[in-house]
C-alpha positions as CSV (number, residue, x, y, z in Angstrom):
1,X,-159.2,12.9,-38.1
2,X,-162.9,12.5,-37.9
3,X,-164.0,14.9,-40.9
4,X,-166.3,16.3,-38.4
5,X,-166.4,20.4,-38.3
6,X,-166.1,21.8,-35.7
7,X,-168.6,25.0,-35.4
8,X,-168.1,26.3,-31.9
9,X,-165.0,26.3,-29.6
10,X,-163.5,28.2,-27.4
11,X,-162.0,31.2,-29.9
12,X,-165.5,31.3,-30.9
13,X,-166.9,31.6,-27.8
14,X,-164.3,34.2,-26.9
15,X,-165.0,36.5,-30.4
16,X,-168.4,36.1,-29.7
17,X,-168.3,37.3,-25.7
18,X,-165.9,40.4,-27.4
19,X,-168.7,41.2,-29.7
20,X,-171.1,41.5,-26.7
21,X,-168.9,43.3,-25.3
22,X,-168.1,46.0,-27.8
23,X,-172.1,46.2,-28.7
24,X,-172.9,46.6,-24.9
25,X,-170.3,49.4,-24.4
26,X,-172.0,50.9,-27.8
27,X,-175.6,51.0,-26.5
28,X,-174.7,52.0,-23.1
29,X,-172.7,55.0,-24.1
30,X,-174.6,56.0,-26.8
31,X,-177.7,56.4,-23.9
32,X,-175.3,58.2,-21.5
33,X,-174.6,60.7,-24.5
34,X,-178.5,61.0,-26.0
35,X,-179.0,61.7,-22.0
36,X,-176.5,64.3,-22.0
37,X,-177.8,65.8,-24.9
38,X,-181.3,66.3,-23.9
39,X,-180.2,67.1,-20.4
40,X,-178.0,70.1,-21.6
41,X,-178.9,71.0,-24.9
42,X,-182.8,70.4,-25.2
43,X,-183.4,70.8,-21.4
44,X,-185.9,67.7,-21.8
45,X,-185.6,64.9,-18.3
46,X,-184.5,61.5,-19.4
47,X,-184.7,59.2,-16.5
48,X,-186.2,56.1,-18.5
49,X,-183.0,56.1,-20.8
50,X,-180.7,56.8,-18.0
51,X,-182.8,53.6,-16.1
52,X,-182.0,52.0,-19.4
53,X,-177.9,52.2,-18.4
54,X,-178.0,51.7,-14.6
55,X,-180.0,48.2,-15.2
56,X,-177.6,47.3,-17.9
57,X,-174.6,47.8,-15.7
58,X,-176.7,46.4,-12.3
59,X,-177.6,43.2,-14.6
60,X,-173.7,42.6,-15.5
61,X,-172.8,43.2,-12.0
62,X,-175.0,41.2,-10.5
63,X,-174.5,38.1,-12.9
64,X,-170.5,38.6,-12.6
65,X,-171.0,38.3,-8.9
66,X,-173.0,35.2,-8.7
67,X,-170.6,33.4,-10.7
68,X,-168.2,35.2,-8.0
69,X,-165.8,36.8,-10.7
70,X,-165.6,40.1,-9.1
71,X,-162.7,41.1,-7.0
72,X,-160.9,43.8,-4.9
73,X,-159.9,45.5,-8.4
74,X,-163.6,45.7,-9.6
75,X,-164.9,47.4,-6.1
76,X,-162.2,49.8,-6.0
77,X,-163.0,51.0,-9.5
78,X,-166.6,51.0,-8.4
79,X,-166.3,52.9,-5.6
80,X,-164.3,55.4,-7.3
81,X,-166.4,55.7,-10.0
82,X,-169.8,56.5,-7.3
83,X,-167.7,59.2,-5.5
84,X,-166.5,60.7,-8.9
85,X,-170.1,60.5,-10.3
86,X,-171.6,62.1,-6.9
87,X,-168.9,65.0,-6.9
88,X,-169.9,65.9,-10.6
89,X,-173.8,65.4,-9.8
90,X,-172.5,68.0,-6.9
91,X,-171.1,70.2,-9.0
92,X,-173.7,70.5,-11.9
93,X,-176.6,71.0,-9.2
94,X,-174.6,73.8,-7.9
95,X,-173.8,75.7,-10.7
96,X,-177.5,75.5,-11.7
């Protein structure tokens, strides 16, 4: 062996991508709940936080499909997730 230490590998890089992860998942549905709050409960109009979330996700999606890592899986769920989203938007305007 060399006696050289080795700081960063790959289980590094991998703990390190988790932690992202987990922190980005934090931030994003902490917004989505502060917007629910205010929406509901304080009655207040928070489109800059709920900008705040959409750009998050557009910025991962767009990144993860330049480096082309998106597949059938990932639209489905997408797709799904619009129509679900829509139907609830639906619903909520409608019972206002």
């Amino acid at each position: 062996m060399s006696g050289k230490v080795v700081e960063h590998d790959e289980r590094t890089v991998a703990v390190e991508n988790a932690g992202y992860r987990w922190a980005y998942l934090l931030m994003s549905f902490g917004l989505l709940v502060d917007v629910a709050v205010r929406g509901f409960v304080a009655k207040q109009s928070s489109w800059d936080l709920m900008a705040l979330v959409l750009a998050g996700g557009l910025v991962t999606t767009l990144y993860q499909g330049q480096k082309r890592i998106l597949g059938r899986r990932f639209a489905l769920g997408a797709i799904l997730t619009m129509l679900a989203a829509a139907l609830v938007a639906f619903l909520i305007t409608a019972i206002r």
